[in-house]
C-alpha positions as CSV (number, residue, x, y, z in Angstrom):
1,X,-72.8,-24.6,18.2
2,X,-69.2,-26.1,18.2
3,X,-66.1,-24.9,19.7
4,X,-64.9,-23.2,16.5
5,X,-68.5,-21.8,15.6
6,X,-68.2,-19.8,19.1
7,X,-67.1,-15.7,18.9
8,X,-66.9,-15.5,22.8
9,X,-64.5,-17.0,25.1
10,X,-67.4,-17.8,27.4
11,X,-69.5,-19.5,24.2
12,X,-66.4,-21.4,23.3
13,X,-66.0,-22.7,26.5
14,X,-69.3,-23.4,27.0
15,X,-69.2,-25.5,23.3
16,X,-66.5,-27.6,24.7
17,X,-68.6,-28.7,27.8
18,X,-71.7,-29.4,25.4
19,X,-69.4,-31.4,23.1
20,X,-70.5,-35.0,23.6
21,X,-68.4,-36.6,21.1
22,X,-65.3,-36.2,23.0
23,X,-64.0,-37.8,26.2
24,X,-62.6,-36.3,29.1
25,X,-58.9,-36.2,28.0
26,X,-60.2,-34.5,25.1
27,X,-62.1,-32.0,26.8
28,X,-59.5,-31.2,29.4
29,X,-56.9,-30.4,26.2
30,X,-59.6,-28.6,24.9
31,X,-60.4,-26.7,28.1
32,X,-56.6,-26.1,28.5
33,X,-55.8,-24.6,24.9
34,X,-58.7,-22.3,26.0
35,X,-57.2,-20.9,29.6
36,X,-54.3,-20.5,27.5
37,X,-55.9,-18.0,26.1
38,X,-56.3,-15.9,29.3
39,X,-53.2,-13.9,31.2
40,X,-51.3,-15.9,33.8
41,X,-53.3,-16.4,37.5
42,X,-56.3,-15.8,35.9
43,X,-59.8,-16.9,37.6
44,X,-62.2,-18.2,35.4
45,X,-59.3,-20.3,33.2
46,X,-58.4,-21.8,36.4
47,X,-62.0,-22.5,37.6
48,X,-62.7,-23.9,34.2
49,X,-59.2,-26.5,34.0
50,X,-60.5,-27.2,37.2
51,X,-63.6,-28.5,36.1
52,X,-62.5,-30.2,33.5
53,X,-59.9,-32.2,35.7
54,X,-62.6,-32.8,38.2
55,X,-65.5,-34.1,35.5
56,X,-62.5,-36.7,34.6
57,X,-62.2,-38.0,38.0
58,X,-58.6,-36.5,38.3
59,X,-60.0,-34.8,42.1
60,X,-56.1,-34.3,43.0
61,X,-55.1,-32.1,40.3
62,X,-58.6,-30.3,40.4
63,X,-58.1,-29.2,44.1
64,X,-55.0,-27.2,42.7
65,X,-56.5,-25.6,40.1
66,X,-60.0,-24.6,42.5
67,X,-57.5,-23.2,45.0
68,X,-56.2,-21.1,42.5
69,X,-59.2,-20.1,41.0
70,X,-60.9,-19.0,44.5
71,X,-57.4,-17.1,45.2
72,X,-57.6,-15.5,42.1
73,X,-60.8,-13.9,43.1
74,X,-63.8,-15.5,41.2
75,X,-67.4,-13.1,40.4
76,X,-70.5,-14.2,42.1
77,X,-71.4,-16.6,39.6
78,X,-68.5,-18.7,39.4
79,X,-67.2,-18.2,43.0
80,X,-70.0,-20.4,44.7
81,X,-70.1,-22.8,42.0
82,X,-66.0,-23.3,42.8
83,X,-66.2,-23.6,46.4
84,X,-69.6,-26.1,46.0
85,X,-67.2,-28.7,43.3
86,X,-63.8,-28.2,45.7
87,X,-66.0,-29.3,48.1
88,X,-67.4,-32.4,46.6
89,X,-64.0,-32.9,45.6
90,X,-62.6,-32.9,49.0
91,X,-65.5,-35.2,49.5
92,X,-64.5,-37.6,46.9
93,X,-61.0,-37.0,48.4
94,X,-61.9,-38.6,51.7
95,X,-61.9,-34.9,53.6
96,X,-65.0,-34.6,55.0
97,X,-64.9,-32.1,57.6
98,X,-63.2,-29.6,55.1
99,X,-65.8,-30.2,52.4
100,X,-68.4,-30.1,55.3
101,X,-66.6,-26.8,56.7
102,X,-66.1,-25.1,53.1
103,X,-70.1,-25.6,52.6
104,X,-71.6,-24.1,55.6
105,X,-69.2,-21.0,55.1
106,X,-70.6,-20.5,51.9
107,X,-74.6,-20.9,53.0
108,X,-73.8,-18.9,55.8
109,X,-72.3,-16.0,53.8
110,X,-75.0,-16.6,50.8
111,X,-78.1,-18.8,51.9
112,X,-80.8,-17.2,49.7
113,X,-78.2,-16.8,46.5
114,X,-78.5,-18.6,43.7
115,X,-76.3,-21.5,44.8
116,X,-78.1,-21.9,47.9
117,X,-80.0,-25.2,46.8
118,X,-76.9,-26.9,45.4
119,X,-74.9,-25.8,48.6
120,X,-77.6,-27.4,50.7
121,X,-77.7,-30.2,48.6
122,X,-73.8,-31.0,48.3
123,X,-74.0,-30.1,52.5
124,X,-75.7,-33.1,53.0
125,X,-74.0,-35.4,50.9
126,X,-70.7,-34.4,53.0
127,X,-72.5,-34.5,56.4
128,X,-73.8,-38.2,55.5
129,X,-70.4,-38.7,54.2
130,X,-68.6,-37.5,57.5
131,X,-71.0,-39.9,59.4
132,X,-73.8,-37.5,60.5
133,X,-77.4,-39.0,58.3
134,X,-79.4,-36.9,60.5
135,X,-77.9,-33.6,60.5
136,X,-77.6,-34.4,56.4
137,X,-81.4,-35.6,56.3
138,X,-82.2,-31.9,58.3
139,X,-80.1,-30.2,55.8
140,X,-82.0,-31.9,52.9
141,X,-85.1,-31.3,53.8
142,X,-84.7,-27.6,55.2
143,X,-83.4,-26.7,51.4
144,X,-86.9,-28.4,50.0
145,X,-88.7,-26.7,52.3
146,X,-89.3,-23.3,49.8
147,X,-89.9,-25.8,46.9
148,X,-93.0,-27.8,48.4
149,X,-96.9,-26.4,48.2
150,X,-97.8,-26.7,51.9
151,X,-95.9,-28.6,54.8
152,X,-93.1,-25.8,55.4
153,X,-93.5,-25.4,59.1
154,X,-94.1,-29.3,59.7
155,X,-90.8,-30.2,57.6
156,X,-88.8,-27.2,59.3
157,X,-90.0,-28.4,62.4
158,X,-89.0,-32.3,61.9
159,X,-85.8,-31.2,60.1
160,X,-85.2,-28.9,63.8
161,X,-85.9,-32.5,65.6
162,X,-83.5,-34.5,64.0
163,X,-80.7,-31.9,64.5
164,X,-82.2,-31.8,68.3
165,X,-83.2,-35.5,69.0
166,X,-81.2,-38.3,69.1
167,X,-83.6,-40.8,69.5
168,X,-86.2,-39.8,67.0
């Protein structure tokens, strides 16, 4: 389905981000004609320039626009999903501790939610980024732990021991 093929705002958005046949200044026009469409301030147009700016590799401009969004007061779909990509911005950004700090905020409020995974897994990149490969590694492997057939205590355990151990 294209962009103009779309009846919802939602489905039209969503068309844009399928559209593989345009490139990222294309898509962030696109994306902003569409939040144009919403009132001033609102959430989900902010979350969704946001993304756009962020998929482009303009992180700078995307902060402001995730600030905004999260301010705004995103729903429990998009609101994890914004605080998980201003992370890995601020990442990408060189701000480690703030990505890192961002992250365990949202699994500690949320840590079975849908996001949980992705917030693990972005968690680690930070904490490998900041300079800490074990505590990343323990991260990792604590969020795979639910996803493997047997194992769970053993890889809880070793993921306890390289948070614990400095010299294993």
């Amino acid at each position: 389905m294209t962009a103009s093929e779309a009846t919802t705002w939602d489905d039209r958005v969503e068309a844009v981000w399928a559209d593989e046949t345009i490139d990222d200044e294309q898509r962030i026009a696109a994306i902003d004609a569409l939040a144009a469409e919403r009132p001033a301030g609102d959430a989900r147009a902010a979350f969704e320039a946001a993304g756009a700016r962020d998929s482009a590799g303009h992180e700078v401009e995307a902060e402001v626009f995730y600030r905004a969004a999260l301010e705004a007061g995103l729903d429990e779909e998009h609101r994890p999903q914004a605080i998980i990509q201003l992370a890995s911005t601020l990442r990408n950004l060189g701000r480690t501790a703030e990505s890192v700090a961002l992250l365990e905020q949202q699994l500690a409020d949320d840590p079975a939610g849908p996001y949980g995974d992705a917030t693990a897994a972005f968690l680690a990149l930070a904490l490998a980024s900041s300079g800490d490969p074990r505590r990343a590694t323990a991260v990792a492997l604590r969020a795979l732990v639910p996803h493997l057939p047997r194992y769970h205590r053993s890889v809880r355990a070793y993921a306890d021991e390289l948070e614990t151990d400095p010299l294993s």
